[in-house]
C-alpha positions as a Markdown table, in Angstrom:
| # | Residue | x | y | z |
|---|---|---|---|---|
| 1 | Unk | 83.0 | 170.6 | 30.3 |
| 2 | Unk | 81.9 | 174.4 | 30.1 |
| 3 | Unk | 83.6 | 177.2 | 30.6 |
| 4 | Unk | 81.8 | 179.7 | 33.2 |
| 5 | Unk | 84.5 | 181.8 | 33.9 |
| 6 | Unk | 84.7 | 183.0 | 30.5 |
| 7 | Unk | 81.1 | 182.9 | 29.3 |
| 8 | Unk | 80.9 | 186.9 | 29.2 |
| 9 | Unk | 83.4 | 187.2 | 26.7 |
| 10 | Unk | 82.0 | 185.0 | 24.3 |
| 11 | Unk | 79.4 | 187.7 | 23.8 |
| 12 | Unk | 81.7 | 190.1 | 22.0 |
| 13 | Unk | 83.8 | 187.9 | 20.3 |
| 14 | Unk | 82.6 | 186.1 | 16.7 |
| 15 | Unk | 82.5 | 182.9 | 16.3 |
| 16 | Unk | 84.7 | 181.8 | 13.6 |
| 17 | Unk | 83.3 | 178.3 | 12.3 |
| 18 | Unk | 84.0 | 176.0 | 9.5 |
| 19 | Unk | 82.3 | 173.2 | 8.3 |
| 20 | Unk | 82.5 | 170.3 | 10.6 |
| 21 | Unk | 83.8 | 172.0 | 13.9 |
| 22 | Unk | 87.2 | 172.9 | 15.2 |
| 23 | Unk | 90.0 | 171.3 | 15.4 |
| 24 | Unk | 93.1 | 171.8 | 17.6 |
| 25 | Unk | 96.8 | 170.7 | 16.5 |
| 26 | Unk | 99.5 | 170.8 | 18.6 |
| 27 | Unk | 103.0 | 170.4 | 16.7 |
| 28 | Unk | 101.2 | 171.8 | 13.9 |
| 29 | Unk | 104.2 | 173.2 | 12.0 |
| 30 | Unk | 106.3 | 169.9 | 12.4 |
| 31 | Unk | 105.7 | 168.0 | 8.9 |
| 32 | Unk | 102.5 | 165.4 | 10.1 |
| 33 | Unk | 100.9 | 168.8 | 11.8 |
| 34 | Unk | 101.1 | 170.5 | 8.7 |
| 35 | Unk | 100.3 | 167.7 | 6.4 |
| 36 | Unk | 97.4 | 167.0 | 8.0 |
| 37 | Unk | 96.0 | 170.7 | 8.1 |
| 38 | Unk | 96.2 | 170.8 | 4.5 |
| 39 | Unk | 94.6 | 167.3 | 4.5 |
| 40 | Unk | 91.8 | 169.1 | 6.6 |
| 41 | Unk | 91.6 | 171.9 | 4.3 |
| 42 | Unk | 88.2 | 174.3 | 5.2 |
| 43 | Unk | 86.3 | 171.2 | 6.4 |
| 44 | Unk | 87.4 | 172.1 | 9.6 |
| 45 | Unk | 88.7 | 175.2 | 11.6 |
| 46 | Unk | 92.3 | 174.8 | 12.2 |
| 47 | Unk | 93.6 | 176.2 | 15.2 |
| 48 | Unk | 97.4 | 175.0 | 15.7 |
| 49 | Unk | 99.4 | 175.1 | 18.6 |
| 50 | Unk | 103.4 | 175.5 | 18.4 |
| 51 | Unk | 106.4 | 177.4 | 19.2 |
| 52 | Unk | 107.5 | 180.7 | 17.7 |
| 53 | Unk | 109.2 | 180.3 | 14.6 |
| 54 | Unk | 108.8 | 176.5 | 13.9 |
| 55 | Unk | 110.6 | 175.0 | 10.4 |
| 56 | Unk | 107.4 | 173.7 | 8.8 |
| 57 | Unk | 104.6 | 176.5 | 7.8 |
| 58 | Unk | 100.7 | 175.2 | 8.2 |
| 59 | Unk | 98.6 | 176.3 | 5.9 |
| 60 | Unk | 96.8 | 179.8 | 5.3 |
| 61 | Unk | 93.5 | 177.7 | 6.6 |
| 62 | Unk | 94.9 | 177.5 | 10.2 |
| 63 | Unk | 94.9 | 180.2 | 12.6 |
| 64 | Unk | 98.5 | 179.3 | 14.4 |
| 65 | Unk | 99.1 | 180.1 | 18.5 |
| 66 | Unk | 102.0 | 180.5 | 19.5 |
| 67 | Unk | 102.0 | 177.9 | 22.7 |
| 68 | Unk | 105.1 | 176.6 | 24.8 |
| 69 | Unk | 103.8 | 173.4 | 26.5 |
| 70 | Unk | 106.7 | 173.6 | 28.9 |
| 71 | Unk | 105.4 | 176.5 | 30.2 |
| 72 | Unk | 101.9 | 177.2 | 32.1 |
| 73 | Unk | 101.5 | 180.8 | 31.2 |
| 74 | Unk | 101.8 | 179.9 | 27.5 |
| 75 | Unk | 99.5 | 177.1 | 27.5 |
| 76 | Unk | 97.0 | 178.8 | 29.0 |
| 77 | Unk | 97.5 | 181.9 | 27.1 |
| 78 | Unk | 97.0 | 179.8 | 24.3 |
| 79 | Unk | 93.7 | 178.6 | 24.8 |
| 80 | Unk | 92.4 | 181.6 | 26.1 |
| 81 | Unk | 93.0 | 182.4 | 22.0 |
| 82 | Unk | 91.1 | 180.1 | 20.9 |
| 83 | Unk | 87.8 | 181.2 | 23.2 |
| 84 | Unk | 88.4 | 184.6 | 22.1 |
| 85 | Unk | 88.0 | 183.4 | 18.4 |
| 86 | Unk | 84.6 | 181.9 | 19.9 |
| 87 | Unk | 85.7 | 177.9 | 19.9 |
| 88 | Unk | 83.8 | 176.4 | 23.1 |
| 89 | Unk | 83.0 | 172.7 | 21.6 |
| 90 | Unk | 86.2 | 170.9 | 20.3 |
| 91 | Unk | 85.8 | 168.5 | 17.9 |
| 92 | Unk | 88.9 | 166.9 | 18.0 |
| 93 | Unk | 92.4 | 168.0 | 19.9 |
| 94 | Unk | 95.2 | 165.9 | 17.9 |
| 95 | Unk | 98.4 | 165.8 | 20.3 |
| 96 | Unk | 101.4 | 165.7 | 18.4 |
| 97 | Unk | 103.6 | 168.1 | 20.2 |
| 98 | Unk | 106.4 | 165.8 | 22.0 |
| 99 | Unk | 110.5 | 165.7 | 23.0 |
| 100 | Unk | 112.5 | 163.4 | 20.3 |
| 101 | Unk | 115.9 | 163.3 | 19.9 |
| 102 | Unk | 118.7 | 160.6 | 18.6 |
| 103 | Unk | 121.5 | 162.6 | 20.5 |
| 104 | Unk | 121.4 | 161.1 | 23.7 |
| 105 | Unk | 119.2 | 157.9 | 25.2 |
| 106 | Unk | 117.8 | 160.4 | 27.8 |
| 107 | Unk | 117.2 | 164.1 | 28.6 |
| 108 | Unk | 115.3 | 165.8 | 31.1 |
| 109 | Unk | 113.1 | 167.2 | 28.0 |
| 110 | Unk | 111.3 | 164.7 | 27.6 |
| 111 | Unk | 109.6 | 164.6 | 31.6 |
| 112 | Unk | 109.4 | 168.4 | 30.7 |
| 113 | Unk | 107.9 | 168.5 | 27.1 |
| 114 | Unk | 106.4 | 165.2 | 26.7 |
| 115 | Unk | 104.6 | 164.3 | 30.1 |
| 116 | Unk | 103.8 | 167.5 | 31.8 |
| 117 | Unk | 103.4 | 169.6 | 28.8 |
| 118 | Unk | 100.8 | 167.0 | 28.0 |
| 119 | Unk | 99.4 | 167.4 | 31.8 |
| 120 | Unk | 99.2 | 171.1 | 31.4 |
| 121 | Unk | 97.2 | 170.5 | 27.8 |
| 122 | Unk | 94.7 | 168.3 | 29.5 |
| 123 | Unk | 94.2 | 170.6 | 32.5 |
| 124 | Unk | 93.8 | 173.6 | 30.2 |
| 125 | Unk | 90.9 | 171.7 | 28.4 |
| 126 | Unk | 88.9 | 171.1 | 31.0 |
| 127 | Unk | 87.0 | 174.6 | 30.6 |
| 128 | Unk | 86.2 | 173.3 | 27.1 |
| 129 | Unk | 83.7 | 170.6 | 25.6 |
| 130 | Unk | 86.2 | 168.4 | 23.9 |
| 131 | Unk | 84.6 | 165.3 | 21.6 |
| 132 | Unk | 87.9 | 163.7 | 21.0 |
| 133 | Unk | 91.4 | 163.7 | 22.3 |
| 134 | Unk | 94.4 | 161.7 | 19.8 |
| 135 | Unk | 97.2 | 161.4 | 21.1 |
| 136 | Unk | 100.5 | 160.4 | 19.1 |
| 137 | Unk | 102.7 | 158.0 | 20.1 |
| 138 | Unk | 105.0 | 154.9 | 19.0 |
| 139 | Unk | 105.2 | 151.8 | 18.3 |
| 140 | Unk | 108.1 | 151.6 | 20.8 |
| 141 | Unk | 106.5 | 151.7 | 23.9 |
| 142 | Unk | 105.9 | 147.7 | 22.9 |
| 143 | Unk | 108.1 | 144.8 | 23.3 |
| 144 | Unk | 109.7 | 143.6 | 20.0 |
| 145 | Unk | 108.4 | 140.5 | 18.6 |
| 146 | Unk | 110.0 | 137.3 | 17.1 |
| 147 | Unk | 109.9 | 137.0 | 13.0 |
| 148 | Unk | 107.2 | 135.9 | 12.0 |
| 149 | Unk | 104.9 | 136.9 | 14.7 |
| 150 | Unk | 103.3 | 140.4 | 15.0 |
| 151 | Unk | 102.4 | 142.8 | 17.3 |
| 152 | Unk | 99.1 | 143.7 | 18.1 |
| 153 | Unk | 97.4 | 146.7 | 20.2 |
| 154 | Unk | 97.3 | 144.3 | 23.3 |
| 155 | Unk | 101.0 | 143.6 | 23.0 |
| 156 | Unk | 103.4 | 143.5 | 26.3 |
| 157 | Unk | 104.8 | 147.2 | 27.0 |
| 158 | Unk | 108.3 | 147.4 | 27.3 |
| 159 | Unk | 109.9 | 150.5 | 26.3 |
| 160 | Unk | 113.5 | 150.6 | 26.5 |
| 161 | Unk | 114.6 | 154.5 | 26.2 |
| 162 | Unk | 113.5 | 157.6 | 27.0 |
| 163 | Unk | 111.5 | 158.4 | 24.3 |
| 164 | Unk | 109.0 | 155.1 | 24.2 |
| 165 | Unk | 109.1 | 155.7 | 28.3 |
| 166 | Unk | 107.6 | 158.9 | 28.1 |
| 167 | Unk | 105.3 | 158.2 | 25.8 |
| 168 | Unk | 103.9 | 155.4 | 27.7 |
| 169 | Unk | 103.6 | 157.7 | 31.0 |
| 170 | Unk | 102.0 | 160.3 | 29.1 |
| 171 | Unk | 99.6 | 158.1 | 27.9 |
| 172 | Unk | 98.6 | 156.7 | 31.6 |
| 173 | Unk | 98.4 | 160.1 | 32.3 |
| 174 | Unk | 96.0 | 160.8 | 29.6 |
| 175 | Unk | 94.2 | 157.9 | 31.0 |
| 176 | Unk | 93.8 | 159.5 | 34.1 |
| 177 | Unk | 92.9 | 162.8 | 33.5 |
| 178 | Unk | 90.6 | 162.5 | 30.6 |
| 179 | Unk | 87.5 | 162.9 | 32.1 |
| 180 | Unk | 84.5 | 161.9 | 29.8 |
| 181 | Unk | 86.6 | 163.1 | 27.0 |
| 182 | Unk | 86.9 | 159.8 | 24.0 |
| 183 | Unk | 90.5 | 159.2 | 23.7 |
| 184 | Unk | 92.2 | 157.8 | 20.4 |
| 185 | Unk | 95.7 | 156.3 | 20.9 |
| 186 | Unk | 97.4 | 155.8 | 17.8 |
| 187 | Unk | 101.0 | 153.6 | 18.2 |
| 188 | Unk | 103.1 | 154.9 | 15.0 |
| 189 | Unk | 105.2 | 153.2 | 12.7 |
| 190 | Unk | 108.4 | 155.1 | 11.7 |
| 191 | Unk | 106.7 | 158.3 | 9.5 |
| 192 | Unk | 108.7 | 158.6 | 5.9 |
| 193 | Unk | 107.2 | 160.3 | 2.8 |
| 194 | Unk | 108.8 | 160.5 | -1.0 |
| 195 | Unk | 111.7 | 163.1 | 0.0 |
| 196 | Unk | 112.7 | 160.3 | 3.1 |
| 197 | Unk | 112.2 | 162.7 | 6.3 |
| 198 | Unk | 112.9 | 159.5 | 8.4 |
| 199 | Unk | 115.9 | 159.7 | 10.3 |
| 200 | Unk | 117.1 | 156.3 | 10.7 |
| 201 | Unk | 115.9 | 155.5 | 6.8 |
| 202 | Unk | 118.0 | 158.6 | 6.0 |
| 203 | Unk | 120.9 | 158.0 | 7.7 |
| 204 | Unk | 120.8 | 154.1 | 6.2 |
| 205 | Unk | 120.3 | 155.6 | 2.8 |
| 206 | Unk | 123.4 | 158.3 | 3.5 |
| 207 | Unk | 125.8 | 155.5 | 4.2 |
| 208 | Unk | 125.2 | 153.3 | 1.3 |
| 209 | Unk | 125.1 | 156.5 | -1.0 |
| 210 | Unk | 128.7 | 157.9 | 0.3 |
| 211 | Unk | 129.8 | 154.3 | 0.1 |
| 212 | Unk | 131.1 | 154.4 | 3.8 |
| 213 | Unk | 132.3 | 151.4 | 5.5 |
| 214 | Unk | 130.6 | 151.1 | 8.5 |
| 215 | Unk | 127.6 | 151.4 | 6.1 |
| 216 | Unk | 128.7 | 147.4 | 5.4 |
| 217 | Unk | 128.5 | 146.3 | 9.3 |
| 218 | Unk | 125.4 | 145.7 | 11.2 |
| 219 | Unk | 125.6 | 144.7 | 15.0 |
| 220 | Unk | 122.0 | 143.1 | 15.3 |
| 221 | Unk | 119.7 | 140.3 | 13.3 |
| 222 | Unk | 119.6 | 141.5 | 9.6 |
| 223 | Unk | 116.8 | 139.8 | 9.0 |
| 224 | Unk | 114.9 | 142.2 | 12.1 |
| 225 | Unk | 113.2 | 145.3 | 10.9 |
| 226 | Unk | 110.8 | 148.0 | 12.0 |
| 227 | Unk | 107.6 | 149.2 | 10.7 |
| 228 | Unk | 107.0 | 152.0 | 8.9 |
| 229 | Unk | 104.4 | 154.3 | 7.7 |
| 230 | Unk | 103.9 | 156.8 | 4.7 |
| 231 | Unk | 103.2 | 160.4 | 5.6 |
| 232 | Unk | 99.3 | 160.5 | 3.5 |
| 233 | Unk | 99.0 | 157.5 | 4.8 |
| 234 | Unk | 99.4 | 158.7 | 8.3 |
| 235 | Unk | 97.6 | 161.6 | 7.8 |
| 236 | Unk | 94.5 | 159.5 | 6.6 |
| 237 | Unk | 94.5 | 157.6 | 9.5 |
| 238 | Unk | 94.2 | 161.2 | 11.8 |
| 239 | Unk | 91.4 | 162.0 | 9.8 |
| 240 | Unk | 89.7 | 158.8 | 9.7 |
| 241 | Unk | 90.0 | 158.7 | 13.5 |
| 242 | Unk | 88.5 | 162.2 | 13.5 |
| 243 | Unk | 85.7 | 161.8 | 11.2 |
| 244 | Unk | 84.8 | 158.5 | 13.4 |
| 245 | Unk | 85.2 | 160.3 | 16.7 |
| 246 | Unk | 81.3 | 159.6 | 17.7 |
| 247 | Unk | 81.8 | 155.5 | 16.4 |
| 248 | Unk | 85.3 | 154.4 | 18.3 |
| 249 | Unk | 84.8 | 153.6 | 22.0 |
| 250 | Unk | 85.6 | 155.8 | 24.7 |
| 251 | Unk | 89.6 | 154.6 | 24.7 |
| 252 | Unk | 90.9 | 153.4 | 21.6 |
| 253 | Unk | 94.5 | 152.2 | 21.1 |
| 254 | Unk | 95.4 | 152.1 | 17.2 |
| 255 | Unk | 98.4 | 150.2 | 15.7 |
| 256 | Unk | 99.2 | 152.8 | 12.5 |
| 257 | Unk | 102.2 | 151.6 | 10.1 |
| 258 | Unk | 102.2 | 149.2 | 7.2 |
| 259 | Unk | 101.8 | 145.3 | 7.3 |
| 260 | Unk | 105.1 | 144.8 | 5.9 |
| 261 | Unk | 108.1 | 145.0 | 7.5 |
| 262 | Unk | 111.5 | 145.0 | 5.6 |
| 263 | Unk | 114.4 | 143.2 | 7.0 |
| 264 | Unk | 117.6 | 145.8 | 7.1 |
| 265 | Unk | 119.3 | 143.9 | 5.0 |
| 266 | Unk | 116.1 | 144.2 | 2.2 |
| 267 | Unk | 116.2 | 147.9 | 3.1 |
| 268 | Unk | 120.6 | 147.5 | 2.7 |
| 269 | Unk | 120.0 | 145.5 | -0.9 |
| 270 | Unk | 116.8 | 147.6 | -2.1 |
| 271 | Unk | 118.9 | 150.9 | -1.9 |
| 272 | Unk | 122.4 | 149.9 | -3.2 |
| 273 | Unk | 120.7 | 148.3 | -5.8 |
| 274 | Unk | 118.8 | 151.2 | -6.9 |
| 275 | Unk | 121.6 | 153.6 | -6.2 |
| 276 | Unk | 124.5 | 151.5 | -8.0 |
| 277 | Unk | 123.1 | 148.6 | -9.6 |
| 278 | Unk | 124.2 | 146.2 | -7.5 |
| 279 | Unk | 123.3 | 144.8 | -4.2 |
| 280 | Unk | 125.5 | 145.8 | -1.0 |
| 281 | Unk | 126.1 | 142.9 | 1.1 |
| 282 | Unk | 125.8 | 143.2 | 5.0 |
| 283 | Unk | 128.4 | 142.0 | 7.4 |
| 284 | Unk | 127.9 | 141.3 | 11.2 |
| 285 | Unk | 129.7 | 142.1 | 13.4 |
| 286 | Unk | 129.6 | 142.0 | 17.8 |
| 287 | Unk | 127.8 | 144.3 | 19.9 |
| 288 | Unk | 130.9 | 145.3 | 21.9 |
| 289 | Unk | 132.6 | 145.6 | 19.0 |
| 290 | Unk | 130.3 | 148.1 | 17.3 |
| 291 | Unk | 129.8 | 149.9 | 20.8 |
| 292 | Unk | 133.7 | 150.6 | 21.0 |
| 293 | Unk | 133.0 | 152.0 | 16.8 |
| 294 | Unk | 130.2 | 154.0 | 17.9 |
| 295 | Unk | 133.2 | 155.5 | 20.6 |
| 296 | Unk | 136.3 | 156.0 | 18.5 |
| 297 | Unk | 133.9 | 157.6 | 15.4 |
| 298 | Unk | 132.8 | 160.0 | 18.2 |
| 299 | Unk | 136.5 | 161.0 | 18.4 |
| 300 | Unk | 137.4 | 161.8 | 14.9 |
| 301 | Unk | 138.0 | 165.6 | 14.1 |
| 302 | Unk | 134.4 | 166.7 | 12.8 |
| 303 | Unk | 132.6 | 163.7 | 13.0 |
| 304 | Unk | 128.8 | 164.0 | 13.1 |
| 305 | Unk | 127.8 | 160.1 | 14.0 |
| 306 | Unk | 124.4 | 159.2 | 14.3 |
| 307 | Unk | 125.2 | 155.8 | 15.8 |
| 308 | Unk | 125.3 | 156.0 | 19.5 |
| 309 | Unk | 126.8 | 153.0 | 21.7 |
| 310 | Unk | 123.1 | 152.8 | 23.2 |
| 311 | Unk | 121.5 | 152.4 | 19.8 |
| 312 | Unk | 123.4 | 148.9 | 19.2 |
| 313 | Unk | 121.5 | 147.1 | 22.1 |
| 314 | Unk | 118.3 | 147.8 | 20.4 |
| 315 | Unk | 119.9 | 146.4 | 17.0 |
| 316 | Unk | 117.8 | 143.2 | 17.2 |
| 317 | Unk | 114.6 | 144.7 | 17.9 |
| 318 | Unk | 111.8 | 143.6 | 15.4 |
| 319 | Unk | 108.6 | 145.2 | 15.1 |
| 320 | Unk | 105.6 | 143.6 | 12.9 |
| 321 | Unk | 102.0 | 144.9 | 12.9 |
| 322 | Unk | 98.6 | 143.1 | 13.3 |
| 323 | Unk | 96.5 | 146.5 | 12.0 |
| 324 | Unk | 93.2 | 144.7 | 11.9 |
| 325 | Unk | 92.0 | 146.7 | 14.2 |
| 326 | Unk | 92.9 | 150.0 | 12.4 |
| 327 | Unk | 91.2 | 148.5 | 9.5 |
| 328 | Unk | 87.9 | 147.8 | 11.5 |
| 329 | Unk | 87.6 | 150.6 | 13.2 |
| 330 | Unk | 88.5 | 153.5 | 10.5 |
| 331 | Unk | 88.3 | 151.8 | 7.6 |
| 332 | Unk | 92.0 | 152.1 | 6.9 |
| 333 | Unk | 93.8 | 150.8 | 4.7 |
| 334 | Unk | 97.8 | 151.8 | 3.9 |
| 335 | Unk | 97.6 | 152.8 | -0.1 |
| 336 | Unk | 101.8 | 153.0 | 0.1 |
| 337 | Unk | 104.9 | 150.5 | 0.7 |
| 338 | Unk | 108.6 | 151.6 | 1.9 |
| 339 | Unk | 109.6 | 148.8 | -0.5 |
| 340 | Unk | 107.9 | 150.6 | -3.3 |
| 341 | Unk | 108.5 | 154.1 | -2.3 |
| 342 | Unk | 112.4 | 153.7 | -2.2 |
| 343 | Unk | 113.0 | 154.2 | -5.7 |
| 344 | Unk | 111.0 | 157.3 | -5.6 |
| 345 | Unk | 113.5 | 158.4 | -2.2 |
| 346 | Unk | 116.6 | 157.1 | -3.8 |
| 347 | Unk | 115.9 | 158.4 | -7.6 |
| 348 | Unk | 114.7 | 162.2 | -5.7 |
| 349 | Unk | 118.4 | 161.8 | -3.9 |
| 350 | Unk | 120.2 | 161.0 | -7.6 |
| 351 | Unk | 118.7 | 164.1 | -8.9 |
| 352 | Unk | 119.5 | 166.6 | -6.0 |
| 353 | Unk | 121.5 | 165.5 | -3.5 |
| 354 | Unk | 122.6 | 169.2 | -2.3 |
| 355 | Unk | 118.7 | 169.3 | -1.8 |
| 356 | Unk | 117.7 | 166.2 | -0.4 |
| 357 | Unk | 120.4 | 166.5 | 2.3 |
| 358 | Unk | 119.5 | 169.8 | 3.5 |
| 359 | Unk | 115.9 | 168.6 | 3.5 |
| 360 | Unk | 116.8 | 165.9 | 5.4 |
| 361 | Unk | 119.5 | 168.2 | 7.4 |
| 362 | Unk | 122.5 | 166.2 | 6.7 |
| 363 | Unk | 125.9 | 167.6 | 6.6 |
| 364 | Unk | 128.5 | 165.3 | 4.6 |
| 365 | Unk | 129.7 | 165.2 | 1.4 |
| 366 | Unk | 127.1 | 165.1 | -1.3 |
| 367 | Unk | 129.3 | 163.3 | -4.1 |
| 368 | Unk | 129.9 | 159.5 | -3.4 |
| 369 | Unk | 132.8 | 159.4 | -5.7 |
């Protein structure tokens, strides 16, 4: 894929080249865009793509663009950038840019952001010779499993929210409109690293630390849990995939999150216990009980609940991974553990709490006494 209608141009503009080739990040100042530009370092050119003044800063090695994928004039603007810096051949465009949001189990965002921004992406790129196209999504566009079974990369689709649902149409889309171009699926675990940065993990840990109630009441299977996935070890996996990019066949769907899934009530006992000691025990309660909680909370005079009534009928869903695929294809292997990064979370927490909620933007009170 060449671009003729802009082949004069590249004539008086340098070519700015590192290393291996040039890499495009979308998302890239959200924390696994930014973690993995560092991880890049000068091997590659960085050129990230994300909205004006975004939370997490990339590294001086990147080149950012500003780029609004909700918006046509922006994306193209954007890429026009990156062929006025000289950057024809793509080695890799690594998709992270998406809509995701606990606050309500739908939003017209996600049709906007998620799906077409990823349709306007691909449509820009066709003027450019692109090796490799990732694109992130979730282990949620899958059906749950059973305990004791796990999920594999040819597992039943069944997303149940808005967020697992677009995923899954963008990634027919991608499947539609990617030309020659090698495309890399990666299904993700739930992405945590040593200061938490996992929302449902966080808001877990918050309850047992502020010694709330309705941290002591669970409406689904205790012994169901999700998988999960350290940030370095998520960004290894993007550059594995990367670095492979001439091996993997021409579509390539990844399973990316630890072997081990914790049961929430191991997740409930491994945090009490190294918060206080002592192991908090877990009581279950109905669904239509917790739904009519989730209600009267919302009605309390400055309440901020995470739990929404549409969260408690996915309280039973259990996700287990089969990664043998991500190990014979990259050669990866997770090097971390939730079960043995929690102390690290919990004792980072102990020792600034002021800090580790605004990290983790929390707003409650910081002393559980």
């Amino acid at each position: 894929m060449t671009n003729e209608r802009n082949g004069g141009d590249m004539n008086t503009t340098p070519t700015i080249e590192n290393g291996l080739g040039t890499l495009i990040v979308t998302g890239s100042s959200g924390l696994i865009g930014s973690a993995f530009l560092d991880r890049i370092g000068e091997s590659y050119t960085g050129m990230g793509f994300d909205r004006k003044g975004p939370p997490h800063s990339p590294p001086k090695t990147a080149h950012v663009i500003a780029c609004d994928l909700t918006s046509d004039e922006s994306v193209y603007a954007a890429l026009d950038e990156v062929r006025r810096f000289g950057h024809r051949r793509i080695a890799s465009i690594l998709h992270l840019a998406a809509y995701y949001s606990f606050a309500s189990e739908s939003s017209p965002l996600y049709e906007q952001v998620t799906v077409r921004g990823t349709e306007r992406l691909l449509r820009g790129l066709r003027d450019f010779e692109v090796e490799q196209f990732i694109f992130a999504s979730t282990m949620l566009v899958h059906a749950p499993c059973k305990s004791g079974a796990r999920i594999n990369e040819d597992w039943p689709l069944k997303p149940k929210w808005d967020y697992p649902k677009s995923k899954v149409t963008a990634e027919q889309l991608i499947l539609r409109e990617r030309g020659d171009v090698p495309v890399v699926l990666l299904r993700i675990g739930g992405v945590y690293d040593d200061r938490c940065h996992s929302i449902p993990l966080t808001q877990q840990i918050k309850r047992i630390y502020e010694k709330r109630f309705i941290g002591r009441i669970f409406s689904g299977d205790i012994t169901h849990g999700v998988a999960f996935v350290h940030m370095e070890d998520m960004v290894e996996a993007l550059a594995l995939a990367v670095e492979h990019r001439k091996e993997l066949p021409q579509v390539t769907t990844l399973l990316i999150g630890e072997s081990e899934t914790l049961s929430y009530d191991e997740l409930q006992r491994a945090i009490s216990r190294q918060l206080y000691g002592k192991e908090w025990k877990t009581y279950h309660i109905p669904k239509p009980l917790a739904k009519l909680g989730c209600w009267l909370q919302s009605l309390l005079p400055g309440a901020d609940p995470f739990l929404k009534p549409w969260m408690i009928d996915l309280s039973d869903d259990h996700y287990a991974f089969d990664i043998s695929r991500a190990r014979t294809l990259l050669g990866w292997e997770p090097r971390h553990s939730l079960r043995k990064s929690l102390p690290t979370i919990i004792d980072k927490l102990k020792f600034d709490p002021v800090g580790w909620y605004e990290e983790n933007n929390l707003r409650a009170k910081t002393n559980p006494e």
